[in-house]
N, C-alpha and C positions, 0 to 999 in steps of 0.2 A: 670476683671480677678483677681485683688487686692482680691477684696470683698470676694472668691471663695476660697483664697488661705489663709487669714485670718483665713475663717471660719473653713476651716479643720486645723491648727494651734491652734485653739480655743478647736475642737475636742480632738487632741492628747494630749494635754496641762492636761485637764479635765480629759482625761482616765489616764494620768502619775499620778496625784493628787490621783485619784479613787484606785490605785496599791497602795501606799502609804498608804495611808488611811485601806485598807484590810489588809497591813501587821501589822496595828497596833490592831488589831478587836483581842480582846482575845477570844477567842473560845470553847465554851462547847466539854469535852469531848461525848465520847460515851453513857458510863455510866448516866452521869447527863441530858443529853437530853433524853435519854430513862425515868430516874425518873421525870422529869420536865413532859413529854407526859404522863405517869401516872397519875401524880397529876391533871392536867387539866382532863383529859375522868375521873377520879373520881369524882372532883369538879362535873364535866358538869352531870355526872350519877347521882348524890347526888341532884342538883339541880333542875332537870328535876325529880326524885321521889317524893320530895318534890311540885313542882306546879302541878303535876297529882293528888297528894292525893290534895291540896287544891281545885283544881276542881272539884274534884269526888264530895268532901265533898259540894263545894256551889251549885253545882249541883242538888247531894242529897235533901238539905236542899228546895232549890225552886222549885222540885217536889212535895215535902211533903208538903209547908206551903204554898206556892205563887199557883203555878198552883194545 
């Protein structure tokens, strides 16, 4: 029963810690999380047009000379 009683002690212990710890979490407003999620789906667009053309392009090229 020790062990049981410990263990939930250990629990609440760790979630008091956990509150603590979130109140110190400085926090993106609205604004900058919306321009952050921008910048990524650009990044990520820009990226992916970029290796579609270089595929097209080896693709291309080993239609025409290889096969």
């Amino acid at each position: 029963m020790n062990k049981i009683k410990r263990f939930f002690t250990k629990i609440l212990t760790f979630l008091k810690e956990v509150r603590l710890e979130v109140k110190k979490v400085n926090w993106p407003t609205r604004e900058e999380t919306l321009r952050y999620t921008l910048i990524v789906i650009g990044i990520s667009v820009a990226i992916a047009v970029f290796l579609g053309t270089l595929d097209f392009v080896f693709a291309t090229i080993l239609d025409k000379f290889i096969l």
